[in-house]
N, C-alpha and C positions, 0 to 999 in steps of 0.2 A: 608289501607284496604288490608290486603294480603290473594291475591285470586290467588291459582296453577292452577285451571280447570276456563278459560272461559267459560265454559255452566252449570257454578254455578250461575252465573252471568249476569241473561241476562234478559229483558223487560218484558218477563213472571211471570218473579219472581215478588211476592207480595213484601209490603212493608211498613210501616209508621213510624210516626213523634213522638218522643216522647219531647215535650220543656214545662219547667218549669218556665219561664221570659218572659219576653215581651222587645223589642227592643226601648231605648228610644234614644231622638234624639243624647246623645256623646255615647251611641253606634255605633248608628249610622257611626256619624266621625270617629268611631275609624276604621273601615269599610272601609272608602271611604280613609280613608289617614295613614292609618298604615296598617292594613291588607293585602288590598288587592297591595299595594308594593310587600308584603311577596309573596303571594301565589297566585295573578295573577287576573283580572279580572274575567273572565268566573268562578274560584271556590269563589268567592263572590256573585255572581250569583247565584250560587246553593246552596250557604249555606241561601240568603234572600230567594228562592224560598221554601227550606225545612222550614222555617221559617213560610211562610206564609201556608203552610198547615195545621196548625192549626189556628182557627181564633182570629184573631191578637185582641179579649179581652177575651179572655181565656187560659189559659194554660194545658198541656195533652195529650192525644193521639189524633193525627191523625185518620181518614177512613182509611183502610184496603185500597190499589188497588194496581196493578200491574205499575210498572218499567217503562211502555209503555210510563206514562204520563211524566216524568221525562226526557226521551230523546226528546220526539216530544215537549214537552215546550223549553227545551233547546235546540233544533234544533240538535239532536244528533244523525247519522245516528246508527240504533241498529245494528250494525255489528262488527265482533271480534275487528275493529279499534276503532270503536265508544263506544264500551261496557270498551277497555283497556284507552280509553281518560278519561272518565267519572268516573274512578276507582280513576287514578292520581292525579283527579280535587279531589274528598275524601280524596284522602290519604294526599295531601297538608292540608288540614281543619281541617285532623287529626292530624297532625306533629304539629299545632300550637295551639291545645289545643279547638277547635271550633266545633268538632264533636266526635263522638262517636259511631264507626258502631259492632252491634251484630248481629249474623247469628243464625238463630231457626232453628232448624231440626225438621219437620212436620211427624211424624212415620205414619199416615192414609195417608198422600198424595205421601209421599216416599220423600217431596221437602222441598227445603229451603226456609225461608221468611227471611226477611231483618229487622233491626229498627235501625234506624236513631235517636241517642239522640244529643241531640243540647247543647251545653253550649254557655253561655253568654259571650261577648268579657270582655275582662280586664280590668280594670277604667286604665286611663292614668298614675294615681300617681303607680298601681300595674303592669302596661306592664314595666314601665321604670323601676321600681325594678328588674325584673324577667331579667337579664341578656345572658341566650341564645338568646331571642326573641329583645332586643336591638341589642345584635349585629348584627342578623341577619337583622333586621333593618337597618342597618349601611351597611351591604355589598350592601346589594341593592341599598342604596339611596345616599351614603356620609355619612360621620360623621358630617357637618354642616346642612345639610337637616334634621338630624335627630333631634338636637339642635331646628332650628327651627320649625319643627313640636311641638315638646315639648311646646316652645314657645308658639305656636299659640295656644294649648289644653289647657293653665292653663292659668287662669285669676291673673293680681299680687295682692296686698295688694296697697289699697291706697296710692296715695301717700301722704297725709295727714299724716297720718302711718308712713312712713316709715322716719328711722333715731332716730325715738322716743326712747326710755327709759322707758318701763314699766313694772308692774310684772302684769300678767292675774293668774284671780280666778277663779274657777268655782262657779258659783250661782246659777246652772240648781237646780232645785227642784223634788226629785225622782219621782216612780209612787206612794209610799205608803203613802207618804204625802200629796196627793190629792182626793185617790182614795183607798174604804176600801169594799174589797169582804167577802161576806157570807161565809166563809170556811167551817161555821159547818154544811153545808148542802150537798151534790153531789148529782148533776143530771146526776144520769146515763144514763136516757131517751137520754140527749144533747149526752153525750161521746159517745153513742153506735152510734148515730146517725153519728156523725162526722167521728167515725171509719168505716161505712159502706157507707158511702157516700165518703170518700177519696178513691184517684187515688190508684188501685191494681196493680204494676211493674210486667211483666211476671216473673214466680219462676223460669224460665230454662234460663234468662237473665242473665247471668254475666260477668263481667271483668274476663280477662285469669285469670291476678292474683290472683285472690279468687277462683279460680274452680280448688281444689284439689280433686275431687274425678273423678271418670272414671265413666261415665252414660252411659244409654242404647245408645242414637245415637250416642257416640265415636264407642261402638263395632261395634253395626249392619251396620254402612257407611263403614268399613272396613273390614269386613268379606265377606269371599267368598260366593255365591249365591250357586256355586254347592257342596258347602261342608257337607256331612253326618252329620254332627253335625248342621247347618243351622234351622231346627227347633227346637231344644233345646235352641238356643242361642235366638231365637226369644220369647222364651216363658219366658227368663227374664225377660221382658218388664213389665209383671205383676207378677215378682217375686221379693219383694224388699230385703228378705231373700235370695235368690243368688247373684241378685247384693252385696248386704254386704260382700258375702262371695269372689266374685271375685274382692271388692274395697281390702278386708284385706289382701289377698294374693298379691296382686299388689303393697302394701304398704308396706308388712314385705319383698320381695325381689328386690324394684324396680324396677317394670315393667313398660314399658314404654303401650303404649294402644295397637302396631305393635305386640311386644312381646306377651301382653296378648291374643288379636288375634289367635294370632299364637300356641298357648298351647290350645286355645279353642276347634282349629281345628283339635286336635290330637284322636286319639282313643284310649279309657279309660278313658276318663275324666268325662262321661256322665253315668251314671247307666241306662240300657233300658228305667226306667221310666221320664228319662228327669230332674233328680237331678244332681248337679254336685257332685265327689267324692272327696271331703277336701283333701283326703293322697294322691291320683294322683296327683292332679294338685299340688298339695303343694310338691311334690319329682318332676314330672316338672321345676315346678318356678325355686326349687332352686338349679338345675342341671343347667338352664337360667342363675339363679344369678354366680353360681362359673365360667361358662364359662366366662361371663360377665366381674367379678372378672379379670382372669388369661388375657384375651385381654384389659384389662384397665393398669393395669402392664405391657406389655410388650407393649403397645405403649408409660407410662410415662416412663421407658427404653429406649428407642428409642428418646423419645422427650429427656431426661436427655443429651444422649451421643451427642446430637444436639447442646445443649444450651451449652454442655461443647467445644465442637470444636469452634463453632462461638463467644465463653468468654460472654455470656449474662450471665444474672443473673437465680438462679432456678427457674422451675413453682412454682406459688404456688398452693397450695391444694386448690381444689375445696370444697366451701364449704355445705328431702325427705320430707287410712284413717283407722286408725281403729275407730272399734263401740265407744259407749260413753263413756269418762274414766269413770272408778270407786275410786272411794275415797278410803282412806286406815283411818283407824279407829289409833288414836292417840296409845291406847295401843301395837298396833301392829308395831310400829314405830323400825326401824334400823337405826345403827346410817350410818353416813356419813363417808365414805373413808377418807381420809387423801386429796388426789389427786382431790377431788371437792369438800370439805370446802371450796374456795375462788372462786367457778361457780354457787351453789348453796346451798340453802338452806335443812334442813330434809325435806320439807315438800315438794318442788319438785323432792328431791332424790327418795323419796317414791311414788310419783306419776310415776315416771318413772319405779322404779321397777316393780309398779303393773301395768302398762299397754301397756309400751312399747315391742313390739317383742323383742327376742334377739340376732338377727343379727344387729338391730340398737342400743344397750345397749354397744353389747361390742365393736363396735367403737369410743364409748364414756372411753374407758379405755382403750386405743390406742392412741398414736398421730398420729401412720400413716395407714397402714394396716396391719388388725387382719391379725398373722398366718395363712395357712392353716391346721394344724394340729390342733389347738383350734374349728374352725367352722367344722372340719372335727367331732370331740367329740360331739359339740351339736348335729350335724346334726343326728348323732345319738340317740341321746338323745330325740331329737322333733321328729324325720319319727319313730324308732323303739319303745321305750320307750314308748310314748305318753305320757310324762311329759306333764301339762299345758304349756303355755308359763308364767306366771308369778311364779311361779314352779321354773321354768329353771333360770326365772332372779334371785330369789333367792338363786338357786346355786350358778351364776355366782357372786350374793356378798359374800356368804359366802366363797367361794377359793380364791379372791383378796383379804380378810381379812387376811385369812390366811396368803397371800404371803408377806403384810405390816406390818404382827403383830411381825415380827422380828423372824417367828420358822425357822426350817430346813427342812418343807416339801416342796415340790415338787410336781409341779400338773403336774400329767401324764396320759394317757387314763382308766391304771389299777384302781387309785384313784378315777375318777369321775364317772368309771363305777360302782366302791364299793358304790360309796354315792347314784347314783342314786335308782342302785338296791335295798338297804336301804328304799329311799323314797317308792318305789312302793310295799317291805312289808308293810311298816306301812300305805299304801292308803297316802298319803299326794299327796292331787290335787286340795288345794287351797291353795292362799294368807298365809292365817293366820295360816292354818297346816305348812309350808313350814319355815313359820318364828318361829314359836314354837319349829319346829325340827332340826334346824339349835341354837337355846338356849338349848334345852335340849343337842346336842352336845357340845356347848361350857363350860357348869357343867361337862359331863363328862371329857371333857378333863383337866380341871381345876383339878379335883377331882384325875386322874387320874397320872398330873406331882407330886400334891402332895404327892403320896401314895409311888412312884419313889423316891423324894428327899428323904420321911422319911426311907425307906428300905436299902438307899445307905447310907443313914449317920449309922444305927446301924451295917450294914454288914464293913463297916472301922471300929468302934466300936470291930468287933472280930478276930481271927484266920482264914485262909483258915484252914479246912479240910474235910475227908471225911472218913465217917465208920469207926472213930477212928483209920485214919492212922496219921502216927508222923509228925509234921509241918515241914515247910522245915528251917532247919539249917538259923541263921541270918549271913551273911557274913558281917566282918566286912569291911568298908570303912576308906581309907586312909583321912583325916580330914586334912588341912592344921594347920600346929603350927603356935602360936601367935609369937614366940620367933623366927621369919626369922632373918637374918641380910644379908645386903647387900654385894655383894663381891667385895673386894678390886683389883684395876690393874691388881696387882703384882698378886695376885691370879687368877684372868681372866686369865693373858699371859700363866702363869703356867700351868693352865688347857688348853689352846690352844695346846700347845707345846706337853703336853702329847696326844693329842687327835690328833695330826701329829705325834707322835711315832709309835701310835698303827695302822693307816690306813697305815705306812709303810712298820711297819711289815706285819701286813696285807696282802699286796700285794706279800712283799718277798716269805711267808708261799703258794701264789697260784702260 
């Protein structure tokens, strides 16, 4: 349970049980003589007592109450000592796979409640496989203590059994050979019933790991009280159209929830009437992101010259919501670079082109970090332009085409500025215009090496000249003869000798 503020955490606080199983008696054991070795009496304790809060022939939620009963049952003084013992005694239960604690942020109350999910201990044959939890086993108790634990948990095979020779079959007889259901019929009466009478899991319940979007109580817990913006930010809460807008921005530059915070609180971001402003906050962000950028770089500089003095090995690279993708319609399909033929397939290339940002596209067409002079070009491109974003990813396949397709151009700010400018004559501001006009370039320029080739070959084909001025004279060229012959000694020295005459004279004459 990792808790920074004790007075997040305290008796006040509400709280319940969420368990799905029932405790049978080798659970039990597993309890009394594996567990509670690991992680100590007293949080066995609390993990039977969360246990029993729900009644032990049902499964489900818990009564709602407050924390109070939790310490006065476990005889736990509610004090900053008592509140940091009773966290530890959690956080063991959680280390070994036995609990499950999520914290609710209540936006009417201003407060946090608690839920407690409870998992089932291990079958004996599944602890002993699971190898951190053995060994840890093993530090606490011995390596022979551990053996016979094992021991004592599994019952052997006969010994009647044992030493035998046999080959076992299965003879179990399915269910469908016994038992034969009315398919042709549904009773939707029974299904709705069972779907409305089954157990509803809080929707703001989730594991870290699945909670990639940034919600209303990340912002508002962190946001300043006395800040100008302060009711605007509040009035997210039933805006799911700005939330979206502040989850996209957050997603296409990396904002962590401090950062976004922190852009919230700026001025201009808010139109009087309590809208947020896309182009603000989006020339914010990504003023956030290049700082971001250029202090990530000169710390892995720093860590580099580090790793290089002390002879360690390099770091390695570390290896990040938007709305709902949209599908890309088959005709409208581009092919695949050269460079992700062996990562992916067309059909996720395309998915990627049409939906991802493009500060995360062209990291994918990078192995380390995008130049800044490239992001400097979008950046342009997306604040001034107002290209789409799938627009822009567009461009960015059609200029790595280029730079693959074997020509001799050169992408430079002049170039991307011509093409964009192009796009926003012809309006091209979606997907499929963007892909059509990146094809009707590719015709032209096809169209266009050929009309080249054919003009170069008939102008060799003639004379230079001009307003019937006279060609230029053909000079002739000295050709080697076929008819050499090679020169004799006697002939070499002779020509030496002469060739020592004349540098002597030579000299005499200066």
């Amino acid at each position: 349970m990792r808790m920074n503020n004790m007075l997040h955490f305290t008796e006040n606080h509400r709280y319940c049980v969420y368990r799905d199983f029932c405790l049978s008696p080798v659970d039990g054991k597993m309890l009394g003589l594996v567990y509670q070795p690991m992680v100590g009496a007293f949080a066995v304790s609390l993990y039977r007592l969360l246990t029993e809060q729900v009644p032990l022939e049902q499964v489900g939620y818990s009564a709602v109450e407050q924390q109070r009963k939790l310490f006065l049952t476990l005889s736990v003084d509610p004090s900053e000592k008592g509140r940091k013992f009773l966290i530890e005694q959690a956080s063991r239960l959680e280390a070994v796979g036995l609990l499950q604690t999520s914290r609710l942020y209540v936006p009417d109350s201003d407060d946090y409640m608690y839920e407690y999910e409870l998992q089932p201990p291990l079958a004996p044959a599944e602890f002993f496989r699971t190898q951190h939890l053995t060994l840890l086993l093993r530090d606490k108790i011995g390596k022979f203590a551990v053996l016979a634990l094992r021991e004592q948990l599994f019952s052997k095979e006969p010994e009647a059994w044992s030493g035998l020779n046999y080959n076992k079959e299965n003879i179990s007889v399915p269910f469908y050979e016994i038992f034969e259901l009315n398919t042709h019929s549904i009773d939707y009466e029974l299904e709705q019933a069972i779907a409305e009478t089954s157990i509803a899991r809080q929707p703001g319940v989730r594991l870290a790991p699945e909670e990639e979007a940034i919600n209303y109580a990340d912002i508002i817990l962190r946001f300043p009280r006395e800040s100008r913006n302060r009711s605007f930010v509040e009035a997210l809460r039933f805006d799911p159209e700005g939330m979206g807008v502040v989850n996209y921005v957050a997603r296409k530059y990396d904002l962590s929830v401090q950062d976004l915070c922190r852009l919230l609180d700026e001025d201009g971001v808010f139109d009087p009437g309590g809208f947020i402003l896309l182009d603000e906050l989006q020339y914010k962000a990504n003023l956030q992101f290049r700082q971001g950028k250029r202090r990530k770089e000169e710390r892995e500089v720093a860590y580099g010259k580090i790793v290089a003095l002390r002879g360690e090995g390099q770091k390695a690279a570390p290896s990040a919501i938007l709305p709902e993708e949209v599908a890309v319609q088959m005709e409208y399909y581009v092919d695949v670079p050269p460079q992700f033929q062996s990562k992916c397939d067309v059909h996720q290339y395309n998915m990627m082109l049409r939906n991802e940002p493009y500060t995360r596209l062209l990291k994918t067409f990078f192995p380390g970090t995008v130049p800044d002079n490239l992001l400097d070009i979008f950046e342009k491109v997306d604040l001034n332009y107002k290209l789409p974003g799938e627009v822009i990813n567009v461009l960015i396949h059609y200029l790595m085409s280029l730079l693959t397709s074997g020509g001799e151009q050169r992408i430079n700010r002049n170039f991307i500025d011509a093409i964009a400018a192009n796009m926003l004559l012809k309006q091209v501001d979606t997907y499929e215009k963007a892909v059509q006009y990146i094809r009707d370039q590719a015709k032209v320029k096809d169209k266009t090496t050929g009309n080249a080739a054919a003009a170069g070959g008939a102008k060799r084909g003639r004379t230079y000249g001009n307003r019937g001025a006279k060609p230029k004279p053909e000079i002739p060229i000295v050709q080697q003869s076929g008819d050499d012959q090679a020169v004799s000694e006697e002939e070499f020295a002779e020509m030496i000798k002469m060739a020592e005459r004349m540098k002597a004279s030579k000299q005499k004459g200066i």
